[in-house]
C-alpha positions in Angstrom: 91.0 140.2 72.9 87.9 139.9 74.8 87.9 143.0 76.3 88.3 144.6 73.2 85.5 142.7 71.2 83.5 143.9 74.4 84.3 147.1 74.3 83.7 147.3 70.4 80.1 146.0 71.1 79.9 149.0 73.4 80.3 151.2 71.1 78.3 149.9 68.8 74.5 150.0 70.8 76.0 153.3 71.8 76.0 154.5 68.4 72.5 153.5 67.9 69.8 155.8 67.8 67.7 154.4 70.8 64.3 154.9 72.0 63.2 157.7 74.3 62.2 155.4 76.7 62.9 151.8 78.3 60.6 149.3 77.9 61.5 145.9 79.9 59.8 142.7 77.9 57.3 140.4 79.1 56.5 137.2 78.7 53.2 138.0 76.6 55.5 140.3 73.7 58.3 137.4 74.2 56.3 134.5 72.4 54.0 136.6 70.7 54.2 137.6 66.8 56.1 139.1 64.6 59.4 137.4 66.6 61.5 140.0 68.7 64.5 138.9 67.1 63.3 140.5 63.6 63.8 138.5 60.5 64.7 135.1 60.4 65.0 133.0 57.3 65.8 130.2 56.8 66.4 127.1 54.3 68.5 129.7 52.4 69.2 128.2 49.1 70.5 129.8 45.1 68.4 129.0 42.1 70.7 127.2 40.0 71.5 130.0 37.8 72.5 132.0 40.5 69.5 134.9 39.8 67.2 133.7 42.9 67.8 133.7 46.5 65.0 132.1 47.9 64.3 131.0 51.8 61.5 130.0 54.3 60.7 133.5 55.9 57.7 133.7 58.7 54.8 135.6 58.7 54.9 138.5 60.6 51.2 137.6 62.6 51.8 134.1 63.2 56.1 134.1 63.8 55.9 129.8 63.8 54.6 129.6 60.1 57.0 129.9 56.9 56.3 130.8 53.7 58.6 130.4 50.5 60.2 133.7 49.1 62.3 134.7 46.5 64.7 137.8 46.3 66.1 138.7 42.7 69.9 139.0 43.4 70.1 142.0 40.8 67.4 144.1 42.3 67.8 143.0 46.4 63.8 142.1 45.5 61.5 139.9 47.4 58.1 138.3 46.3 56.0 135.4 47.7 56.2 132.5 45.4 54.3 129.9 47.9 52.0 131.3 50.7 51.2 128.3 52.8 47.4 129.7 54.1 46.6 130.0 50.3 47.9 126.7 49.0 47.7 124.2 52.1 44.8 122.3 52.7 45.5 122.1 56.8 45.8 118.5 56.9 46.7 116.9 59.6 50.6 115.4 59.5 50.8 111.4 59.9 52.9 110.7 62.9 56.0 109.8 60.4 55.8 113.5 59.1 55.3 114.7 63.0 58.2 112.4 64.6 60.8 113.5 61.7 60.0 117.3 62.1 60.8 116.8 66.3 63.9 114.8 65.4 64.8 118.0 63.3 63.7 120.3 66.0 61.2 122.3 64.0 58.1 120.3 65.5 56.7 123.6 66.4 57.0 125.1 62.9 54.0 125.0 60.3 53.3 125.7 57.0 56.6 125.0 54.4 59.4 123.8 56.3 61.4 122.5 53.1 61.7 123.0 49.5 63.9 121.9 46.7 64.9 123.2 43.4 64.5 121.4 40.4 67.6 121.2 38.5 67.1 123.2 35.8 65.9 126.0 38.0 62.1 126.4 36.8 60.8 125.2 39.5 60.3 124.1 43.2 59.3 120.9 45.2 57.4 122.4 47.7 56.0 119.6 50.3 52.8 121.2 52.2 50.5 119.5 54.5 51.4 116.0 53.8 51.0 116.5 50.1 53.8 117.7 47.0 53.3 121.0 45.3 55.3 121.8 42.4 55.9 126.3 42.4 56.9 127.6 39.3 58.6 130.9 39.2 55.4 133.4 38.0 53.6 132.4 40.7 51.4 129.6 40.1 51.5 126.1 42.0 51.0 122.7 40.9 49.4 120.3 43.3 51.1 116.9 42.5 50.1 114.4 44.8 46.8 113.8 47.0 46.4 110.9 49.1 45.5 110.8 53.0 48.6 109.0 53.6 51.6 111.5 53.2 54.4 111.7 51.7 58.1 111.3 53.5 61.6 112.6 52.2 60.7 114.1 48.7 63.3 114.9 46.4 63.7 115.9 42.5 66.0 113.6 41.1 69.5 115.0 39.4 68.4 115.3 35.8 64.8 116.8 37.1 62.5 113.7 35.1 61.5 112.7 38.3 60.3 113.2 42.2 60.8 110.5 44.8 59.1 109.9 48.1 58.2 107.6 50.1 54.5 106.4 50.8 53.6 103.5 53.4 56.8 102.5 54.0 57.9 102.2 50.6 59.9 104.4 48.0 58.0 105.9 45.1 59.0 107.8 41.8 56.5 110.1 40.0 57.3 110.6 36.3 57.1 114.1 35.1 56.2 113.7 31.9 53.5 111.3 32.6 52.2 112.5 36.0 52.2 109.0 37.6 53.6 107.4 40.2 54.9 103.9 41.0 56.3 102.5 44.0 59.8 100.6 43.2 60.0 98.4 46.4 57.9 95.1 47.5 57.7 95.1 51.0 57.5 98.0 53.2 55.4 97.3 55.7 54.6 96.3 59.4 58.1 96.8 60.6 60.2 97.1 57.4 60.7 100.1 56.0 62.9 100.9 52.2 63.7 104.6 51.9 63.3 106.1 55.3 66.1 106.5 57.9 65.6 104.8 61.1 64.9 106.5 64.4 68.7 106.8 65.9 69.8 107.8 62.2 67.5 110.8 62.5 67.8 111.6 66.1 71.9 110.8 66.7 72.9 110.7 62.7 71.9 114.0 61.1 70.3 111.9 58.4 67.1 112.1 57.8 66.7 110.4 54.6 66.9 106.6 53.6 67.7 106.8 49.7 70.0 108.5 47.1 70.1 109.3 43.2 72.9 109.0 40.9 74.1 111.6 39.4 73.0 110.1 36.1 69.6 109.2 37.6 70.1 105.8 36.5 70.1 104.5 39.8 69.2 104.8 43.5 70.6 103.4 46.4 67.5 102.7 48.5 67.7 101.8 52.2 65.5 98.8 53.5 65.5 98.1 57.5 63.4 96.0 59.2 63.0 97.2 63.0 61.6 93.4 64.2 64.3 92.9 67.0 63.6 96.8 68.4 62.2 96.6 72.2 58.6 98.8 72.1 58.1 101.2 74.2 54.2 102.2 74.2 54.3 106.0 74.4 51.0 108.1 75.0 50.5 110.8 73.7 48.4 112.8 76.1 45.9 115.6 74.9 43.7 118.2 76.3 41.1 116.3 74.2 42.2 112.3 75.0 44.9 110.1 74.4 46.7 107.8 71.3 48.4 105.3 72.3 51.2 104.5 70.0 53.5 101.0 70.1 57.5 102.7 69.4 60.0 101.0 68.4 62.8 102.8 70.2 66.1 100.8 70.7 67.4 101.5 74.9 71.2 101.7 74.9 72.0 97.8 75.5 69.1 96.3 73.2 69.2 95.2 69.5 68.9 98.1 66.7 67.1 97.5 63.4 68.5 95.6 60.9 70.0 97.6 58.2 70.4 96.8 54.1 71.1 98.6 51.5 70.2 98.1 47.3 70.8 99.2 44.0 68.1 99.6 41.8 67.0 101.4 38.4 64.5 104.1 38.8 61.7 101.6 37.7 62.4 99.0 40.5 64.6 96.8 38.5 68.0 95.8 38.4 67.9 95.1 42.0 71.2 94.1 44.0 72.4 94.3 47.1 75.5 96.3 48.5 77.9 93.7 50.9 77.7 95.9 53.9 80.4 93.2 55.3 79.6 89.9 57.9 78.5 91.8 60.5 74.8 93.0 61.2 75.2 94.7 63.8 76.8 98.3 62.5 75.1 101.4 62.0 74.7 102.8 58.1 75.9 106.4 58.8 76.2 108.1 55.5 75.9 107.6 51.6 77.1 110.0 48.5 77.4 108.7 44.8 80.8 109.5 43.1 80.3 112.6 40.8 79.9 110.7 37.7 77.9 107.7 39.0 80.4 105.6 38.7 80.4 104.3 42.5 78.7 104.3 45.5 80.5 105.5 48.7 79.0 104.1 52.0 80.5 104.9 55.9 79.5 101.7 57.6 80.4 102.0 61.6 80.8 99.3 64.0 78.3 99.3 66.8 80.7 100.3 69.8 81.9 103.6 67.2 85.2 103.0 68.0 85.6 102.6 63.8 84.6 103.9 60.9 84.7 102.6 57.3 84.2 104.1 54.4 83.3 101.6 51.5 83.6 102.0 47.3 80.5 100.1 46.3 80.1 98.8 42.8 76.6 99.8 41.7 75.6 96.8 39.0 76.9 94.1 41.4 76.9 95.5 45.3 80.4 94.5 45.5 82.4 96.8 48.1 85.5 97.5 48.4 87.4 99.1 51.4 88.6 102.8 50.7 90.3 103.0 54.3 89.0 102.9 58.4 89.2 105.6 61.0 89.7 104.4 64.6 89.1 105.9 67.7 91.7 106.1 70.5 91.3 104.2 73.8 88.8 105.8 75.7 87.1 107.9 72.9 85.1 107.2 70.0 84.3 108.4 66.2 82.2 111.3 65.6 80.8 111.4 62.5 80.8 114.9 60.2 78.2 116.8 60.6 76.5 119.9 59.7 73.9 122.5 60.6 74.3 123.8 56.7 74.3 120.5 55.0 72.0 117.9 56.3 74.0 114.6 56.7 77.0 116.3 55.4 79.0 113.1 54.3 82.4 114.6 55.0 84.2 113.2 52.1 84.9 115.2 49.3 85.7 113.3 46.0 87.8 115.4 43.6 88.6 114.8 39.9 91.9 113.4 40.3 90.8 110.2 42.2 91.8 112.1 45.6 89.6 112.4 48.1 89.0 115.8 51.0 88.3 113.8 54.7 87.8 115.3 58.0 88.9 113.4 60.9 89.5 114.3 64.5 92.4 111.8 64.0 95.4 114.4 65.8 93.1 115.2 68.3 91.0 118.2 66.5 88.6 117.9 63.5 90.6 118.8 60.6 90.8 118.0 56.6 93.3 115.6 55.0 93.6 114.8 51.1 93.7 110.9 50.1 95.5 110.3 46.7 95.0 108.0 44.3 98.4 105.8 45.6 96.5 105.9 49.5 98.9 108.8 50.8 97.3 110.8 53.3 98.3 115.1 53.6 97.1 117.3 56.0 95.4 120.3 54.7 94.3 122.1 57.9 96.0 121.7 61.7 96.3 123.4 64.9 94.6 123.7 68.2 91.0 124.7 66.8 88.4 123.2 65.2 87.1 122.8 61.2 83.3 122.5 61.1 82.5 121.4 57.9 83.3 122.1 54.5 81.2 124.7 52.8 82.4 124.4 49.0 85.1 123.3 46.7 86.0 124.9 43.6 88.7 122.8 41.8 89.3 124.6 38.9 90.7 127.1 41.2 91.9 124.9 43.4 90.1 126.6 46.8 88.3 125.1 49.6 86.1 126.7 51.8 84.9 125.5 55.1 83.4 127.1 58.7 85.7 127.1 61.7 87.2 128.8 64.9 90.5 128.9 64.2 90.9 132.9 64.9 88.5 132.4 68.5 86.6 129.3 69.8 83.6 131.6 70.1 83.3 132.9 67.1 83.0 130.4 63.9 84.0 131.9 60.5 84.2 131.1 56.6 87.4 130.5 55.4 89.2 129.7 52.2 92.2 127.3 52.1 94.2 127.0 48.8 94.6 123.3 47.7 97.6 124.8 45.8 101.5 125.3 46.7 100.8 127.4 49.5 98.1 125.7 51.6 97.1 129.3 52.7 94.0 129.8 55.2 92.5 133.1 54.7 89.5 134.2 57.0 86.5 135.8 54.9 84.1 136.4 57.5 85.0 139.6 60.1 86.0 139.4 63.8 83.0 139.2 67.0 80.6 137.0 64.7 79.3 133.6 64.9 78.7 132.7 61.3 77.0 130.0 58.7 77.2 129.9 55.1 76.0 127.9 51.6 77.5 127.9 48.7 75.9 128.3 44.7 77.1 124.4 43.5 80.7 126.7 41.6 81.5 128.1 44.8 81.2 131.9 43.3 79.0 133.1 45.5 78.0 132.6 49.2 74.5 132.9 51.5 76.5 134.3 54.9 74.3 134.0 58.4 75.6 136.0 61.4 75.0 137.0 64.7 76.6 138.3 67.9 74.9 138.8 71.2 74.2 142.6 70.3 72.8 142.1 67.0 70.2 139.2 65.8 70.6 137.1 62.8 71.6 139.1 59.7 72.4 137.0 56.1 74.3 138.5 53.1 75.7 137.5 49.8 79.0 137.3 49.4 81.4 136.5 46.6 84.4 134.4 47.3 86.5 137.3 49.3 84.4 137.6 51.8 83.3 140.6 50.3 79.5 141.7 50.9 77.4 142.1 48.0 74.5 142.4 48.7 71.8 142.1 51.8 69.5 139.2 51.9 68.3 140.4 55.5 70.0 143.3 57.5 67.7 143.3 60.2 68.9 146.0 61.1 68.2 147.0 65.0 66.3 150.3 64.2 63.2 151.8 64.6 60.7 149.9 63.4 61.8 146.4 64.3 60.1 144.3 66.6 63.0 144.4 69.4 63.5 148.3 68.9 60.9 149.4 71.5 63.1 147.1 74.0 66.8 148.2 72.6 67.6 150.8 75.2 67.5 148.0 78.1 69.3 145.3 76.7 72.3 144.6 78.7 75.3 143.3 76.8 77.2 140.0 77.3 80.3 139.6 79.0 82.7 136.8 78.6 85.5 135.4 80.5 87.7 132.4 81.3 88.2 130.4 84.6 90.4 127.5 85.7 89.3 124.7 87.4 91.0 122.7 89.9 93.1 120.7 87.5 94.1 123.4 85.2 91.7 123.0 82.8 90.2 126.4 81.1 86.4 127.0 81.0 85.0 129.5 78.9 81.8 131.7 80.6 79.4 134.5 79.6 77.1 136.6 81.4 74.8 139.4 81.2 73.7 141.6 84.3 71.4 144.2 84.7 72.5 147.5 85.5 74.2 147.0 88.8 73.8 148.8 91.7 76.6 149.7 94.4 76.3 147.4 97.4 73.0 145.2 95.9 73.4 141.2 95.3 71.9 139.5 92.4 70.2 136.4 92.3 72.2 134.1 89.3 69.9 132.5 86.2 72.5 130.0 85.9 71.5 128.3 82.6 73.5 124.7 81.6 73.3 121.8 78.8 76.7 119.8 79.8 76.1 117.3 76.9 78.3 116.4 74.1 78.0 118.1 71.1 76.8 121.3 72.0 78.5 124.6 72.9 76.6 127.3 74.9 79.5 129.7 74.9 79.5 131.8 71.7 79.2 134.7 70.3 76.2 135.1 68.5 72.6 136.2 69.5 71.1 134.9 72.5 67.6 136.0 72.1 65.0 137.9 74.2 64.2 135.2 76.8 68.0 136.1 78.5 67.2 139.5 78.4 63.7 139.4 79.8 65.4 137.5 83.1 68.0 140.6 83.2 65.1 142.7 83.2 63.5 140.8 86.2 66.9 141.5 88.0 68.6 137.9 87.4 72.5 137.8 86.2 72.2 135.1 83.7 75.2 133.0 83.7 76.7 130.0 81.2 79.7 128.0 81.1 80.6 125.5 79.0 82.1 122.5 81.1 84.3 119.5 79.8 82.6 117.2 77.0 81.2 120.2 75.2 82.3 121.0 71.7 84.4 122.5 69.5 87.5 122.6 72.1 89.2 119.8 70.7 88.9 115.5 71.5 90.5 115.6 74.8 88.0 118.2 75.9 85.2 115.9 74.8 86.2 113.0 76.2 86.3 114.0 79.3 83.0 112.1 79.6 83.8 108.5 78.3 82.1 106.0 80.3 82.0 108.6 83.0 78.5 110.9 82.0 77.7 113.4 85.2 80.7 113.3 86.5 83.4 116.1 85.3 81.3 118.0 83.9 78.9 118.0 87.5 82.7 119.5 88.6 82.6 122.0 86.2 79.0 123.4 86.7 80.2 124.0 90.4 83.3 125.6 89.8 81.0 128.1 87.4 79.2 128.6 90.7 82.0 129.2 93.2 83.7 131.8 90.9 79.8 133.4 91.2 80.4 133.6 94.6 83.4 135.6 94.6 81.9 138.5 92.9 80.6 140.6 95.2 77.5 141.5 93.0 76.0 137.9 93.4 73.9 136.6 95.8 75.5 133.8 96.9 72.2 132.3 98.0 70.1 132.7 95.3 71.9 131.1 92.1 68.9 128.9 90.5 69.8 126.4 88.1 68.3 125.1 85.3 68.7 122.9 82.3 66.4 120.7 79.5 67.2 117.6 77.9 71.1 117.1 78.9 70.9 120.0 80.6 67.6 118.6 82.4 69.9 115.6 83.7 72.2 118.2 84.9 70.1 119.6 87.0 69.6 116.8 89.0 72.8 115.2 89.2 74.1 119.0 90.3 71.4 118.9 92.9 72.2 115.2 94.3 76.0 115.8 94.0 76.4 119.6 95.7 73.2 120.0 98.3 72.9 123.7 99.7 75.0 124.9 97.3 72.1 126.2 94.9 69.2 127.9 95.7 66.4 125.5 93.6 66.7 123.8 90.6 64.7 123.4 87.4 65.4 119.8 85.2 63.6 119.8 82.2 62.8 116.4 80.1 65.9 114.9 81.9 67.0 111.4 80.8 67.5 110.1 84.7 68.5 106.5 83.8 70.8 105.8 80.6 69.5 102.3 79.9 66.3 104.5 78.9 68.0 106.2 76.3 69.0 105.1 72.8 71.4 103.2 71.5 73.4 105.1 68.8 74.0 108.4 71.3 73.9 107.1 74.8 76.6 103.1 74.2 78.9 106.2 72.1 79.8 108.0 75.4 79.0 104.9 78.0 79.7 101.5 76.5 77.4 99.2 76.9 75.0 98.6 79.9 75.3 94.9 79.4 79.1 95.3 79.8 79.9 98.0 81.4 77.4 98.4 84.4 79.4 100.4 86.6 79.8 102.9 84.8 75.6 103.5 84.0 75.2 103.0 87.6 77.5 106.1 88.4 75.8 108.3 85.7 72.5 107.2 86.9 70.1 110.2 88.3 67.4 108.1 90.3 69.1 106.0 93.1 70.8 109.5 94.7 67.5 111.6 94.5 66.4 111.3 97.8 70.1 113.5 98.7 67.9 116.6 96.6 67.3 119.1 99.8 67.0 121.5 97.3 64.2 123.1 96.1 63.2 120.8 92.6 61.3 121.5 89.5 60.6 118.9 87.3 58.9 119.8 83.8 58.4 116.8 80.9 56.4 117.2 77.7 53.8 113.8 77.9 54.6 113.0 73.9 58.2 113.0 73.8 59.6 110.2 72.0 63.0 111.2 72.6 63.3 111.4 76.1 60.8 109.6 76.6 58.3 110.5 79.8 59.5 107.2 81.1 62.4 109.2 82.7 60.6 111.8 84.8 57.9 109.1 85.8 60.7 106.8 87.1 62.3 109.5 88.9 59.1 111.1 90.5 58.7 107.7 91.7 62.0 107.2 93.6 61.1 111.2 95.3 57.7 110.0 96.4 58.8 106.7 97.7 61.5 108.3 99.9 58.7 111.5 100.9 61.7 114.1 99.5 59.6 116.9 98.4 59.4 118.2 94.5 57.6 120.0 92.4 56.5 119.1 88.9 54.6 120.0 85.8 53.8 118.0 82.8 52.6 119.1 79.4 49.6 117.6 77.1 50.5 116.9 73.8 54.0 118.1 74.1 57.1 116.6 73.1 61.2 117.5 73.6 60.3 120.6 72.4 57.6 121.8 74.9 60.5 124.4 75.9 59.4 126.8 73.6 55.8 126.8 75.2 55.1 130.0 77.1 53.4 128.2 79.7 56.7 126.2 80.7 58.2 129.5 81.2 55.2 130.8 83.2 55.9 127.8 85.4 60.1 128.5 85.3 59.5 132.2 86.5 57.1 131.7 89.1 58.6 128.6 90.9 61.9 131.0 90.6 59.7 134.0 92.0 58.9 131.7 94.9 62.0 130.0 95.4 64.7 132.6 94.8 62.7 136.2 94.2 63.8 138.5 91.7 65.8 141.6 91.8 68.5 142.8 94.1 69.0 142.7 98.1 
């Protein structure tokens, strides 16, 4: 199959009409605006009535800035309906709004970077530069809020009478009808907190949020933590122009996490109660949804080692819970919670009319959905080796159920319907060679379908609920006239194949070469991220940056190793209690299969890796010395203990009871075995890995005289990847290291 998906892509850029000439990229046209990868919106969202699609879109002179656009589903036309230079004022962010946007991973993004409809579709909650803005469809924009202090996590409430936010640490609601606001909690402040999510929530949780409406609108469960016991770390943010020095709270695997409650109240502040989260304080609140009607409150409450996971049936006038039923890991694994690139802290429990619930659970050993009825019998809906991603959309009334999945090819990810009926039928909507996304309008009639593949950039359609396209939100069509056109006739296509390691397991791989000449050797880009949660290996687009190295004469390689996702729980935890160790073994079976293709240098395979990928790097170095030619570690966590809580005691355990396990994973005390060639890049303002890692590790070089190299960035946090200077540094430590271009 992959040969033929391969050779189908072949045919495809053959068909196109290309440019007379070749032009290889720079690094300049790379960063620069409009974005070679053409359109890409995103926040892709239906008016209620279904007439609107409306998304984030950039502008085409500054490719990092969004502003909010509508297209009229009957007419495929778009207009402006909030231009962000027009309405913003340019305000600085408080460090709240900055730290959440990182944790979301737009930190580099300006302008509008959410929206929100109101219900009854005549309007928009646009938050701009630390104020509200309220966008109403002909055009004109209402500035609703303006204080120097920001507002956090707004939201229209259900019935549309009212926006919440929060302000100085405490939850407010603003009355439409009166245009005032009134903050509904006591005490937010200092260290507590009532409405926010707290830092590993945002970071390891996919939840970004600390309070929920009814349905009804006559209540809201509100969040309140107090992060008192949380260890500081003091993290300085560096500038060109000076420093700020700020005191984090930022819980290191091993120490105490906030304290977590959770209320009731009534839109005013009253009616106050609080939900029995159970006797023990130390769990992590991982999701909340409201029952359709209001009726009850459902809360996931998991136990601070994730080994379970309950989900609670709270009574909203008393707090009284109730137990609905507990997942439990196996030995030697743990719960991972649903998540959701589509839906932000997708809750993964569907309630239906009947009393039944829709759960996924990784329960057989894959993430699939099951059906709880009223009388606590549990059906499988979905099963097999592969993998359901989350659920897109349930219409009951017609008893379907649509979710995103790999079930025809772990590379691709598809939308598929699944008939709650007799039949139980799984039909795939989405067409062969893609990696896709989609939303759903709230009747599951029509659907906002995001593609790629590694020959065509992002694309999004409307579909209805065959599958069937209806319309184009973006073609992006690779023609003449978009951004990447000029560059179309030397792109190099992606290849993919499978190898076995040692043990017999099977590791997928992709690579792209340039055009190969008989008798040269290639020097390898070999690009890793090794962590959980992730997987490299797809196929959808994978940008200009991969194909500027393939101009420069690099192969550039990937292979997803054990403890990466979407292949299934044993796959994952390969990696329980045993973090760069397996998947250390994988990397260097990717490399010795590059070695016996007689294209590749065997001497000049460079790897490199940020974040997880950055502590790859390093342990890859330390573990195999000679066998590649330099190495490039960007942000790498080097010491567990440094990281937090939620992700690092999931994989680990516990530092305080299970040492030997953090001192195998640990990156410092085998440094001075680097021979190696070392790059070492950290953004000075990350407060995720925090620069505590590289300093500690540079340290342990120096004191041993092993030589390294090493570049650190002003200002910049995790995300200082996307920085064109980083990649000036990447490609010139490479040209001096391994040299570009056959031999």
């Amino acid at each position: 199959m992959h040969r033929l998906l391969a050779a189908a892509a072949a045919a495809t850029v053959a068909a196109m009409t290309l440019p007379a000439d070749a032009q290889d990229l720079t690094l300049q046209r790379v960063f620069a605006s409009p974005d070679l990868s053409g359109e890409k919106p995103r926040a892709l969202a239906m008016s209620p009535d279904g007439k609107l699609v409306t998304s984030l879109r950039p502008r085409a002179d500054e490719k990092d800035r969004y502003d909010l656009w509508a297209m009229d589903t009957a007419t495929g036309e778009w207009r402006m309906l909030v231009d962000s230079k027009k309405v913003g004022t340019g305000a600085e962010l408080s460090e709240a709004e900055k730290m959440q946007r990182e944790r979301a991973r737009i930190g580099n993004q300006r302008g509008i970077v959410d929206y929100q409809w109101s219900t009854d579709g005549h309007s928009i909650l646009v938050p701009l530069d630390g104020d509200l803005y309220l966008a109403t469809l002909d055009g004109n924009v209402h500035r609703l809020t303006n204080t120097p202090d920001g507002e956090l996590n707004p939201a229209v409430s259900p019935g549309g009478k009212f926006v919440s936010f929060v302000r100085d640490q405490n939850l407010h609601i603003l009355d439409f009808a009166t245009g005032k606001d009134k903050k509904i909690t006591p005490d937010g402040a200092g260290t507590v907190h009532w409405g926010e999510a707290e830092f590993v929530a945002q970071e390891e949780m996919d939840r970004s949020t600390g309070y929920w409406w009814s349905p009804d609108e006559q209540h809201i469960a509100v969040e309140r933590f107090d992060e008192a016991p949380v260890g500081i770390v003091t993290r300085t943010a560096i500038g060109a122009d000076g420093a700020k020095v700020f005191d984090q709270r930022y819980p290191a695997a091993g120490t105490p996490n906030v304290l977590v409650e959770l209320y009731v109240m009534r839109p005013d502040g009253s009616g106050k109660v609080r939900v029995d989260l159970g006797k023990d304080k130390d769990i992590y609140l991982t999701r909340v949804k409201w029952m359709p009607d209001g009726s009850a409150l459902l809360v996931q409450r998991m136990n601070r080692t994730q080994t379970q996971l309950d989900v609670l049936k709270v009574d909203p006038a008393t707090g009284a819970s109730t137990l609905l039923f507990s997942e439990k890991a196996e030995p030697k694994s743990w719960i991972n919670l649903a998540t959701s690139p589509e839906k932000e802290g997708d809750f993964g429990l569907e309630p239906m009319k009947d009393g039944s619930f829709i759960w996924w659970s990784e329960r057989d050993g894959h993430g699939h959905l099951y059906r709880l009825d009223v009388k606590g019998r549990w059906k499988q809906l979905t099963k097999g080796d592969w993998e359901v991603a989350s659920v897109v959309a349930v219409d009951e009334a017609n008893e379907k159920l649509y979710f995103l999945g790999n079930k025809d090819d772990v590379l691709e990810r598809h939308l598929y319907s699944l008939d709650l009926g007799k039949t139980g039928a799984i039909t795939r909507l989405t067409g062969v060679g893609w990696w896709n996304s989609a939303v759903a309008d709230k009747s599951a009639t029509h659907f906002i379908v995001t593609r790629s593949n590694p020959e065509q950039p992002t694309e999004v359609y409307l579909a209805d609920t065959t599958g069937q396209r209806t319309a184009w939100i973006s073609e992006n069509a690779l023609a003449a006239g978009h951004p990447y056109y000029p560059y179309l006739a030397s792109h190099q296509q992606t290849r993919f194949g499978d190898l076995k390691t040692a043990d017999g397991a099977t590791l997928h791989w992709q690579m792209i070469t340039p055009p190969l000449e008989p008798g040269k050797k290639y020097p390898v880009f070999f690009e890793h991220y090794g962590g959980p949660h992730s997987q490299t290996v797809s196929r959808s687009w994978g940008g200009p940056l991969h194909q500027l190295l393939v101009d420069k004469g690099y192969i550039v390689f990937q292979i997803d190793n054990r403890g990466s996702a979407n292949r299934g729980k044993a796959f994952e935890d390969a990696i329980w209690h045993a973090m760069g160790s397996v998947e250390v073994q994988d990397q260097l079976a990717g490399a010795n299969y590059l070695k016996t293709l007689d294209f590749v240098d065997p001497k000049r395979i460079a790897i490199y890796g940020w974040s997880y990928g950055g502590y790859m790097t390093l342990k890859m170095l330390e573990a195999n010395p000679g066998v590649y030619a330099a190495g490039i570690a960007g942000a790498p966590v080097t010491k567990w203990e440094l990281y937090d809580t939620h992700y690092t005691e999931r994989y680990m355990g516990n530092p305080r009871t299970d040492p030997k396990a953090y001192a195998a994973s640990n990156a410092i005390d085998n440094a001075p075995k680097i021979t190696d060639p070392l790059m070492l890049i950290h953004g000075m303002s990350d407060d995720n890995v925090v620069l505590d890692h590289t300093t500690a590790f540079a340290a342990k070089m120096q004191a041993t005289n092993t030589p390294f190299e090493m570049m650190l960035y002003p200002g910049k946090t995790h995300s200082a990847v996307k920085d064109i200077h980083v990649w000036t540094t990447i490609l010139n430590f490479l040209d001096r290291t391994v040299g570009a271009g056959p031999k």
